[in-house]
C-alpha positions in Angstrom: -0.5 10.2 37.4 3.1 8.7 36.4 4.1 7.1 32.9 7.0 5.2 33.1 8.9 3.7 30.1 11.3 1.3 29.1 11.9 1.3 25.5 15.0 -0.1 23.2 15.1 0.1 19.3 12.3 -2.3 18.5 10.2 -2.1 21.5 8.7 0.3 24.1 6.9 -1.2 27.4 4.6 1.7 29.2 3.4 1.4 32.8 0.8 3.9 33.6 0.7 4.6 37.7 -3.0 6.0 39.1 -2.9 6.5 42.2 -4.4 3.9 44.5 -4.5 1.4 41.3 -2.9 -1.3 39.6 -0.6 -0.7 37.1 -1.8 -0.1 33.2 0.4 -1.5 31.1 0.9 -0.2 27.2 3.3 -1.3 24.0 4.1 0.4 21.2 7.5 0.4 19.3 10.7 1.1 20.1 11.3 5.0 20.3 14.7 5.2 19.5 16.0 8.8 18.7 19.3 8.2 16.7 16.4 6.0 14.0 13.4 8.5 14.6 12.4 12.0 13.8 10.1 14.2 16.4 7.4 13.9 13.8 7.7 10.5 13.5 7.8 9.9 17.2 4.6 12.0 17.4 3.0 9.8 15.0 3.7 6.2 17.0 2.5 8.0 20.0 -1.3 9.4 18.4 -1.5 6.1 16.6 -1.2 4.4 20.2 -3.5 3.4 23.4 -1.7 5.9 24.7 -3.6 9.1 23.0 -6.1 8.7 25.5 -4.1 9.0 29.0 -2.1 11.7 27.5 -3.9 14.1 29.3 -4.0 12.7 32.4 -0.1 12.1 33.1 1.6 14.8 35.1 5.8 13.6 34.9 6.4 10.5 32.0 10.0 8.6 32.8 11.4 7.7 29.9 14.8 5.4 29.8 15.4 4.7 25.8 18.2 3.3 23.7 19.7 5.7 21.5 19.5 8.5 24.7 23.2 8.9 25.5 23.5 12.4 24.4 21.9 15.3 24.9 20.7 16.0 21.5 19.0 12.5 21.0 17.5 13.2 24.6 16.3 16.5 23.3 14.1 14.9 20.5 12.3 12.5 22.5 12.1 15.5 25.4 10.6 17.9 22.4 8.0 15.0 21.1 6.7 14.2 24.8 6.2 17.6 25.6 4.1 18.4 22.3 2.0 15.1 23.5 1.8 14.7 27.1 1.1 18.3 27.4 0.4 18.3 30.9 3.1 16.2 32.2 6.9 16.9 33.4 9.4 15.1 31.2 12.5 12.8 32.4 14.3 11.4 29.6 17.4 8.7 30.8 19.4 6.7 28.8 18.1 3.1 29.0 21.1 2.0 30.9 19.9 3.9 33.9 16.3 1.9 33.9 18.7 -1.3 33.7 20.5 0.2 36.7 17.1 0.9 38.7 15.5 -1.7 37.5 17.9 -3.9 39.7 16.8 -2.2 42.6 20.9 -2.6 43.8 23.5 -0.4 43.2 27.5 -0.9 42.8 27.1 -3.3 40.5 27.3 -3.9 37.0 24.8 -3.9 34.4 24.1 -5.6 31.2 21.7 -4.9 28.4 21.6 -7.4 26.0 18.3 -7.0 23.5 17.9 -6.0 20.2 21.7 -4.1 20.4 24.1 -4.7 23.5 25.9 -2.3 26.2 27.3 -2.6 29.6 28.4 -0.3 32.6 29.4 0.2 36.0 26.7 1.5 38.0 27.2 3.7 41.6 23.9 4.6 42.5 24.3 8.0 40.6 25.9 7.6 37.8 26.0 4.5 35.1 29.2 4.5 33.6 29.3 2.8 30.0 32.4 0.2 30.1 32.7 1.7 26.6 31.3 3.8 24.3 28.5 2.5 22.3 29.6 1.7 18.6 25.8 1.0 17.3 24.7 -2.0 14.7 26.7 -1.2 12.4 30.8 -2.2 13.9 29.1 -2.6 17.6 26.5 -4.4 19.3 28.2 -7.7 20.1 26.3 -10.9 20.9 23.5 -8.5 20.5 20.0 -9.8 18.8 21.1 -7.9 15.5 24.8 -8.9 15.9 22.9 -13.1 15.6 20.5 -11.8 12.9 23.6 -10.5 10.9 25.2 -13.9 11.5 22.5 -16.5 10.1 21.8 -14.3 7.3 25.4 -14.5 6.5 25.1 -18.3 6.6 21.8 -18.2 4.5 23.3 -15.8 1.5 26.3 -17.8 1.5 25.1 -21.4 1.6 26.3 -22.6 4.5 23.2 -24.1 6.5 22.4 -27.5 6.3 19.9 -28.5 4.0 17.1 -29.0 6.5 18.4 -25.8 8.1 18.0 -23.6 4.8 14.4 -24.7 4.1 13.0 -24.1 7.2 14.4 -20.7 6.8 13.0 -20.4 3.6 9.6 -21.4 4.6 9.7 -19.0 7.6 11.0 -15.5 5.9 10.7 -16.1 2.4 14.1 -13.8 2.0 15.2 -12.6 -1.3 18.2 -10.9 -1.8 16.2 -7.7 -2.8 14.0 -7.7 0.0 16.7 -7.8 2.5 18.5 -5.1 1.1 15.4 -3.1 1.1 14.8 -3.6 5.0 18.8 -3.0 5.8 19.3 0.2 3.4 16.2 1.9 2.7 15.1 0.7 6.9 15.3 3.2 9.6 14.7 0.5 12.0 17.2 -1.9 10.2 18.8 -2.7 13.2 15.5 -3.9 15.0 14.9 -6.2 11.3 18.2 -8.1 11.9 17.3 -8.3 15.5 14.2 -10.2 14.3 15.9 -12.8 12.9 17.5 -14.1 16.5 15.0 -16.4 17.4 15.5 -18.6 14.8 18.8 -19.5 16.3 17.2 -20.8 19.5 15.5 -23.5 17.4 18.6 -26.0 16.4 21.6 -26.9 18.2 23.6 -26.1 15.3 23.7 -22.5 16.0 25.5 -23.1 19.9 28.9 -22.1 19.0 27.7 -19.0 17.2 25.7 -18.1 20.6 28.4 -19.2 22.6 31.3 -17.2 20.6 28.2 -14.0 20.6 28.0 -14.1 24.0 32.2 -14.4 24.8 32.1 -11.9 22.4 30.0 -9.3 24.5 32.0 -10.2 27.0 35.4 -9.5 26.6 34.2 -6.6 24.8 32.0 -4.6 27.3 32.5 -6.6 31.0 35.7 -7.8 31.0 37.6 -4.5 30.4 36.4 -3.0 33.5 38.8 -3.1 36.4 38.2 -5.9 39.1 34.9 -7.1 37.6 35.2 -9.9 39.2 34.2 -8.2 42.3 31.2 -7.0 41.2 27.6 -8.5 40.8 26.8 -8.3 37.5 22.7 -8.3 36.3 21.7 -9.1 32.7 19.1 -7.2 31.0 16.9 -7.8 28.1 15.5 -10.6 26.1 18.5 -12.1 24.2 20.2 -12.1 28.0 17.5 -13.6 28.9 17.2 -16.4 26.2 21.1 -17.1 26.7 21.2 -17.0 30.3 22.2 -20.7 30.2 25.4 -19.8 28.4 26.2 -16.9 30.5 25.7 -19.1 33.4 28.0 -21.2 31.8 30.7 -18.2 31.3 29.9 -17.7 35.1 31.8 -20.4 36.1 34.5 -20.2 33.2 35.7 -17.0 34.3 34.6 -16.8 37.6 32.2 -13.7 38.0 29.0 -13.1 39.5 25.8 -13.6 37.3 23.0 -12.6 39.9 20.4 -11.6 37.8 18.5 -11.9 34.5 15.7 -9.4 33.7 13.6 -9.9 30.6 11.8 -6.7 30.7 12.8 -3.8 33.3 9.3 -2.4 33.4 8.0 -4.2 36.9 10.9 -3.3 38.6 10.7 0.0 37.1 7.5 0.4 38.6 8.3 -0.4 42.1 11.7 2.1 42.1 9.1 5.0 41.0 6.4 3.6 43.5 
């Protein structure tokens, strides 16, 4: 029995393979290392659907934000192993399930979700265009890099009037309370990443998206050499929301947008299948 996962900072998507039988599919949040301790790994994971498979899976693929390094790989490899206690453990950076997830290879690949990375992808190795710089100076045209962005423009009184109260009437947002979920937060980046929807609703917000998304792009795809002759797949749900834009960019600087997946985990399925 094979558990296969695809998690970023604010969430995880879990496809459970039996043999001979559809695909089970399971959510929890996101299990992001660099934001969560073993015993608070452990903790999502009993709390979950998933405490009652746990005994049943023999290997668990795991591709997860925040598992660039060997030491963040280690806590989620440590956690699995005290839960799935029956199962082999493969822990991958979540770059890799965007690279297998296209089902291509010599390509590049972009994840664009609740943070933002890109890389160069062989078939063996996915090669980060740079490294990753995290919410805080990173992240560009990211969901939490647009969260940042219209809380600026809320704090500071710059949204139209109509703007502003729908805002209010939707978050109900002091000053204190966002200061709470930023600084005393260990998922703060996946709160500002919450806030990215509300962009989508008014036209006023295209420039910021555009700029975002010229943003991500100069900074993570366009230093790599001859990108241009590279397809390049988009990966995640902001990519996914903005694909319109990067279309748009497409044509601008003439490179190859091929692809735009929402959620890995189906084509995660079939490359372990």
């Amino acid at each position: 029995m094979i558990l296969i996962a695809d998690s970023g900072s604010t969430k995880c998507h879990w496809a459970y393979l039996a043999q001979n039988k559809k695909p089970v599919f399971y959510n929890t949040i996101g299990l992001n290392p660099h934001f969560l301790s073993n015993s608070e790994i452990l903790n999502e994971l009993n709390q979950s659907d998933l405490f009652s498979i746990r005994k049943s899976v023999n290997k668990v693929f795991f591709y997860g934000a925040g598992c660039s390094l060997e030491n963040f790989k280690r806590v989620i490899y440590n956690s699995f192993k005290d839960f799935f206690i029956n199962a082999k453990i493969h822990v991958e950076h979540d770059l890799m399930g965007a690279c297998r997830s296209t089902l291509k290879i010599n390509n590049i690949n972009c994840i664009i979700g609740t943070g933002s990375i890109a890389c160069l992808y062989d078939g063996l190795i996915a090669s980060p265009s740079i490294p990753s710089l995290g919410f805080i100076i990173g992240d560009e045209g990211s969901g939490n890099y647009f969260g940042k962005k219209l809380i600026n423009l809320y704090f500071t009184n710059r949204l139209p009037l109509k703007i502003k109260d729908d805002f209010e009437k939707k978050y109900q947002l002091s000053h204190e309370i966002l200061l709470k979920n930023i600084y005393q937060n260990n998922r703060a980046n996946s709160y500002l990443s919450s806030f990215f929807p509300f962009l989508l609703k008014y036209e006023y917000f295209d420039q910021i998206l555009d700029e975002g998304v010229e943003l991500f792009l100069k900074t993570h795809v366009f230093c790599i050499d001859k990108y241009q002759d590279y397809d390049i797949n988009f990966i995640g749900s902001v990519a996914y929301f903005l694909k319109d834009i990067i279309i748009k960019k497409s044509f601008e600087y003439n490179f190859s947008a091929v692809s735009f997946i929402k959620n890995p985990i189906n084509e995660l399925v079939k490359y372990h299948s």
